[in-house]
C-alpha positions as a LaTeX table, in Angstrom:
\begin{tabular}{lrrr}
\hline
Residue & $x$ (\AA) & $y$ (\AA) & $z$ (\AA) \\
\hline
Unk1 & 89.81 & 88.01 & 89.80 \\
Unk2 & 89.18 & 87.56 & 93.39 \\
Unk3 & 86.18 & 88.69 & 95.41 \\
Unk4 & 87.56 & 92.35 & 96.90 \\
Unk5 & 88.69 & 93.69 & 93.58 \\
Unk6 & 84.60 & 93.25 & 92.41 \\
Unk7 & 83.86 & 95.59 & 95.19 \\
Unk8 & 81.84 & 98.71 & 93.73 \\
Unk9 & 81.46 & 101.90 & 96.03 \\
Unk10 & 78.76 & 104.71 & 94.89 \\
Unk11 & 80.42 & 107.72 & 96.46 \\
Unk12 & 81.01 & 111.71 & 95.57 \\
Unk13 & 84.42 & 113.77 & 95.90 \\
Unk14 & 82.82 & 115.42 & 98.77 \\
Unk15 & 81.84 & 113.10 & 100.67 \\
Unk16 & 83.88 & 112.62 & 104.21 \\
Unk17 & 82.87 & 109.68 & 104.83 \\
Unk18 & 83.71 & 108.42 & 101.12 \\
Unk19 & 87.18 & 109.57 & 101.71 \\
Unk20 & 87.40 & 107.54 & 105.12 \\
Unk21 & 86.13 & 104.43 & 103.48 \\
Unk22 & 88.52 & 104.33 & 100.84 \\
Unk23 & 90.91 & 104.86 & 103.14 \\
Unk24 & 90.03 & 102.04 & 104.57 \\
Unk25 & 90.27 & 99.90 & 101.07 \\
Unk26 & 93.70 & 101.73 & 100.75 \\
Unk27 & 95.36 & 100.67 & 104.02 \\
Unk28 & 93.81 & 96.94 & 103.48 \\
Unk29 & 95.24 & 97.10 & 99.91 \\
Unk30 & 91.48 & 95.99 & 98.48 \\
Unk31 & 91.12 & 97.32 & 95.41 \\
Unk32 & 87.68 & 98.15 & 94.04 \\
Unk33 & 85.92 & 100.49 & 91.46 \\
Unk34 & 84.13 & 103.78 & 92.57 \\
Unk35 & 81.29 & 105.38 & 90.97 \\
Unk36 & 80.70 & 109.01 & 91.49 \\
Unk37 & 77.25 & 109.75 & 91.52 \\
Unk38 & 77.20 & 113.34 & 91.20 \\
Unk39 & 78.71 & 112.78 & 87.48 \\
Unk40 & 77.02 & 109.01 & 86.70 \\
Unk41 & 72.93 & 109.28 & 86.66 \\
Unk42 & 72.87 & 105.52 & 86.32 \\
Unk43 & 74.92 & 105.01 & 89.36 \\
Unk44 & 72.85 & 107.80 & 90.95 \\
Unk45 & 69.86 & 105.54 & 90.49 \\
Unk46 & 71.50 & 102.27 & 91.28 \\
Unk47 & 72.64 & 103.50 & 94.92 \\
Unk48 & 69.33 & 105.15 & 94.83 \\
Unk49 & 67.28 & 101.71 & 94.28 \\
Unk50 & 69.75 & 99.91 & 97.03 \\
Unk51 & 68.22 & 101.95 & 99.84 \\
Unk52 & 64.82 & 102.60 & 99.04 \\
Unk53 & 64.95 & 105.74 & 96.77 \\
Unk54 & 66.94 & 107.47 & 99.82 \\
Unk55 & 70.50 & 107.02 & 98.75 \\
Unk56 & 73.08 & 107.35 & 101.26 \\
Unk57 & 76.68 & 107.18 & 100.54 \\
Unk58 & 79.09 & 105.20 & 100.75 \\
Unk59 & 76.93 & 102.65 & 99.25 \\
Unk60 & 79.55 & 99.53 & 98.91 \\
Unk61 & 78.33 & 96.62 & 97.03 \\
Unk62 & 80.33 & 93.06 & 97.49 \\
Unk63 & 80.43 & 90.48 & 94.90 \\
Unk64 & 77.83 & 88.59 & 97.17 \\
Unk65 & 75.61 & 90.82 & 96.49 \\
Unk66 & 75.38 & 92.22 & 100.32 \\
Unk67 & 76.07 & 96.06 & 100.78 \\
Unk68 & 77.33 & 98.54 & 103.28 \\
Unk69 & 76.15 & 101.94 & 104.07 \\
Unk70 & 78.19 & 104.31 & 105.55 \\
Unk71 & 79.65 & 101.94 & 107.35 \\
Unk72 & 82.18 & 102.30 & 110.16 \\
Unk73 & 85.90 & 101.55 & 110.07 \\
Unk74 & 85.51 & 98.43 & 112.19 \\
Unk75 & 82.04 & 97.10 & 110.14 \\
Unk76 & 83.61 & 97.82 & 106.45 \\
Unk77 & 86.98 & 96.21 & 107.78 \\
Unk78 & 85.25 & 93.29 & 109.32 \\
Unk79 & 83.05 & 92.81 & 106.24 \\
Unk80 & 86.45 & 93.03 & 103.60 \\
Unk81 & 88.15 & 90.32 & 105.91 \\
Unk82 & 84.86 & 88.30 & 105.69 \\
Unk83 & 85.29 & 87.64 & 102.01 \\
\hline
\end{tabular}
């Protein structure tokens, strides 16, 4: 399994700049696995632990362990073709 398909984004259906981001992922053809944390408590509470009890989303988390939030096109981009 390579390195962009252990991608995790904490996200909601809502959110606009969710749906950007995974545009993103979609035009690069990265696949990766979305939590919604309106519906999952425990991915509420991850994103929430990430930031400093303020969670933000997108919250992306790469296989290295770094994270992204709400990035920009150009900085989540950038960070996908840095893996």
């Amino acid at each position: 399994m390579d390195n962009q398909s252990k991608i995790i984004m904490y996200s909601t259906q809502w959110c606009g700049d969710c749906v950007r981001s995974k545009k993103v992922f979609d035009k690069l053809g990265v696949a990766f696995k979305e939590i919604d944390i309106d519906y999952d408590k425990e991915g509420f509470e991850i994103a929430k632990k990430i930031q400093n009890q303020n969670p933000r989303i997108p919250t992306i988390v790469f296989e290295d362990g770094s994270f992204l939030v709400e990035p920009s096109d150009v900085e989540l981009t950038n960070k996908i073709n840095s893996l």
